[in-house]
C-alpha positions in Angstrom: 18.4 16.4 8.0 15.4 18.4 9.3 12.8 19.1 7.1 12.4 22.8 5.7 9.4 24.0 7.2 8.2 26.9 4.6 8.4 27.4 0.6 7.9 30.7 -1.8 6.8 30.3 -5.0 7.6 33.3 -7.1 6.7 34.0 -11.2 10.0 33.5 -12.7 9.0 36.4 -15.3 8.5 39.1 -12.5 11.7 40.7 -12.5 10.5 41.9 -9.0 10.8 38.4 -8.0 14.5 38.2 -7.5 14.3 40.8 -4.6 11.6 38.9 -2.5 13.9 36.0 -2.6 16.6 37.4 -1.4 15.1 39.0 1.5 12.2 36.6 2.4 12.6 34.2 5.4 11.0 30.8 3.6 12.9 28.3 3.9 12.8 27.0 -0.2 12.6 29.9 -2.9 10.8 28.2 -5.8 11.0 30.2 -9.1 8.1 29.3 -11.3 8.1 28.3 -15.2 4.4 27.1 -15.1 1.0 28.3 -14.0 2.2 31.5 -12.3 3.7 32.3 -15.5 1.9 33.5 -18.9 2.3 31.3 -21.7 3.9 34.3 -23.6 6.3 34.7 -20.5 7.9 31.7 -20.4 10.4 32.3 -22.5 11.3 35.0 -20.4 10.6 33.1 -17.4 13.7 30.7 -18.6 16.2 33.4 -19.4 15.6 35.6 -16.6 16.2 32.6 -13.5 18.9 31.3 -15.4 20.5 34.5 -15.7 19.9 35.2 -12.1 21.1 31.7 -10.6 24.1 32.0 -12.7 25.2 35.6 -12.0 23.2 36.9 -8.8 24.4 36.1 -4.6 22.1 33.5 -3.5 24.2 31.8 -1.6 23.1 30.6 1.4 19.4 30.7 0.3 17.7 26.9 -0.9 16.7 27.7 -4.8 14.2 25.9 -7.0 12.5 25.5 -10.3 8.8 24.2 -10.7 9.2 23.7 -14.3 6.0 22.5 -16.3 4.1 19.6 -16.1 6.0 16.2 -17.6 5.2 15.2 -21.0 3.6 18.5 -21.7 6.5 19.4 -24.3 7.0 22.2 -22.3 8.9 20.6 -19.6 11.8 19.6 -22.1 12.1 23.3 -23.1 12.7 23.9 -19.2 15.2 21.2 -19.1 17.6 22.8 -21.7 17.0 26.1 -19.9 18.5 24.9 -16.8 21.5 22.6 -18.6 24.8 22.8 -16.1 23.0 24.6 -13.8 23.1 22.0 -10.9 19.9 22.7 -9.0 19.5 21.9 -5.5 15.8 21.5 -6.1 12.8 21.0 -8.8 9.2 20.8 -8.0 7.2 18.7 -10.4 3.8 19.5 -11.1 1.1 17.1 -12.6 2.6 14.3 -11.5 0.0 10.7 -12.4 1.8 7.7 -11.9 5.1 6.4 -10.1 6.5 6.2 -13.6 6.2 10.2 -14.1 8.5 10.8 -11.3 11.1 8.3 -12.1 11.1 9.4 -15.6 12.0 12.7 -14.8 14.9 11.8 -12.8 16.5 10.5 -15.6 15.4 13.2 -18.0 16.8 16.1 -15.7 20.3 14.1 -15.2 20.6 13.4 -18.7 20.1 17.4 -19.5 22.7 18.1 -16.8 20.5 19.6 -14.3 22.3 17.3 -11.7 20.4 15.1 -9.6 18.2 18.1 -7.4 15.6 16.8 -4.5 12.2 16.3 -6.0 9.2 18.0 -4.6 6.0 16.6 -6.0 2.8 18.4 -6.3 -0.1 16.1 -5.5 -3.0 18.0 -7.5 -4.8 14.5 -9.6 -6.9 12.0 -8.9 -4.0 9.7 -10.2 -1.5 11.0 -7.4 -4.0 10.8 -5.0 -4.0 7.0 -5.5 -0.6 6.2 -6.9 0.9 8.4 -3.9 2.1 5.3 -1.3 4.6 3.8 -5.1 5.5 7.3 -5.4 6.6 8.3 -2.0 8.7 4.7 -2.0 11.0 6.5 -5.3 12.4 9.1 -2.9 10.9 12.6 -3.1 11.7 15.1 -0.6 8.3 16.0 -0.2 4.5 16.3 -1.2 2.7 19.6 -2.1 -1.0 19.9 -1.9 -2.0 21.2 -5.4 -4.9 22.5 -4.4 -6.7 24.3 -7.2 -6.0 21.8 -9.8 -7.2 19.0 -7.4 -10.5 20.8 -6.5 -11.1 21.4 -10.4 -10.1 17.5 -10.7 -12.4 16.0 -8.6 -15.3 18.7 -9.5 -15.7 20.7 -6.4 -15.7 24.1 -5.7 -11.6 25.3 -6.3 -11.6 27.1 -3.5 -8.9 25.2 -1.6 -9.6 27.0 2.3 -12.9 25.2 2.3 -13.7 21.7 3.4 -14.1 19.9 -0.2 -10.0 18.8 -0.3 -10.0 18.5 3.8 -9.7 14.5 3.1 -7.8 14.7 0.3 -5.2 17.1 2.3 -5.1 14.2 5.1 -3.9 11.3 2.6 -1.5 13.5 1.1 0.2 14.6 5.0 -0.1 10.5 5.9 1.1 8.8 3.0 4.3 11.4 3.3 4.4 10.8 7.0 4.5 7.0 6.6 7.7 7.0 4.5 9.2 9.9 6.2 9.3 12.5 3.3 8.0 16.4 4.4 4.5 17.5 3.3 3.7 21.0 2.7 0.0 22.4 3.2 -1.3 24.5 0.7 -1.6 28.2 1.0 -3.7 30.6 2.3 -4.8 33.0 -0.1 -6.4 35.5 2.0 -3.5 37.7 2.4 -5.4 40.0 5.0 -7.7 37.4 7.2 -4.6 36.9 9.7 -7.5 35.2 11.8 -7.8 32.8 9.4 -4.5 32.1 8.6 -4.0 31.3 12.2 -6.2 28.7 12.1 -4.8 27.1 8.7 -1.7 26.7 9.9 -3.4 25.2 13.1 -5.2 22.6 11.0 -2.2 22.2 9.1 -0.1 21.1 11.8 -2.8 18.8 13.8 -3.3 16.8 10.2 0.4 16.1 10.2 2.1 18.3 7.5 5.6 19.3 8.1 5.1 22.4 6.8 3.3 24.9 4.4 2.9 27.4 1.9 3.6 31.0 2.0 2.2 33.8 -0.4 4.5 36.4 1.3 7.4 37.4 3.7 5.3 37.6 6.3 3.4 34.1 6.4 6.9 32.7 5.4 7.7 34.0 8.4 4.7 32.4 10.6 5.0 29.3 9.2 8.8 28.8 10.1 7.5 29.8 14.2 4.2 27.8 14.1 6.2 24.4 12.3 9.2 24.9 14.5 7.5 24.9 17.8 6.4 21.8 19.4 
């Protein structure tokens, strides 16, 4: 199965949210429960995605959670939001050891969440080393974390500088070499369509299979840029 080339993450709390994913061209819709969302949204968050994945037409579109980070106490609240819901996919932030991931397998089949592809955000130190044990358990992809992982190795968390540039290699290889899709992170500069150009250029020539899009219309680029030989 080809990899998909582009991803939206959207706050699940906006109720505008529901409309951009039903008319955006990215290939993954993620729905977020974590940092996109307030902490005194979440609740909201929960109640609004599961209403709309249970009662609102998505078919045809690929649908995701990011629920919050494992162990943090918050993440079990997300898993009994999403009970019998059988997503097709769940992106797990924070993610340290081999352990994490395998861990929350079990945890999201036990809450009946089914058994949805895993997209892992690489975004700590711990990843960055651990990532050749995790990639062997089977995710569908990496994410570049971007913020967090500036912040975590103490440079400046501005992720369309140079600081992460090596980081953002390992993270496309160590993908690459077992096969999984990695996905760039995005570029924030909504208006600099120069500069986006050029992201998604470097993007592709460090080997990621696809990226990260803010909007319709970068969601849109990165499905022609990725696509193209």
């Amino acid at each position: 199965m080809p990899h998909l080339l582009s991803y939206i993450l959207l706050p699940g709390h906006d109720p505008d949210a529901l409309g951009i994913a039903q008319h955006t061209t990215a290939n993954l819709v993620v729905f977020d429960f974590e940092d996109l969302v307030p902490d005194g949204d979440k609740p909201k968050a929960r109640l609004r995605v599961r209403s709309w994945l249970e009662t609102e037409d998505l078919d045809g579109l690929a649908i995701g959670v990011r629920v919050n980070p494992w162990k943090s106490g918050l993440d079990r609240i997300d898993r009994s939001a999403l009970v019998d819901l059988d997503l097709a996919h769940v992106v797990l932030p924070k993610v340290k050891t081999p352990s994490d991931l395998s861990e929350a397998k079990v945890a999201l089949s036990e809450a009946g969440v089914g058994e949805p592809l895993i997209h892992v955000i690489i975004e700590t130190p711990d990843a960055l080393e651990a990532m050749a044990d995790i990639a062997h358990l089977g995710p569908a992809s990496f994410l570049v974390g971007a913020f967090d992982l500036a912040k975590a190795l103490d440079v400046k968390p501005n992720p369309n500088t140079t600081e992460i540039l090596g980081a953002r290699q390992s993270i496309a290889a160590a993908a690459a070499k077992t096969g999984i899709a990695a996905y760039d992170m995005p570029f924030i500069h909504r208006t600099d369509l120069t500069g986006f150009e050029e992201h998604l250029a470097q993007a592709k020539y460090l080997g990621f299979t696809g990226c990260s899009a803010v909007n319709a219309d970068q969601a849109t680029r990165i499905n022609e840029v990725f696509a193209s030989d």
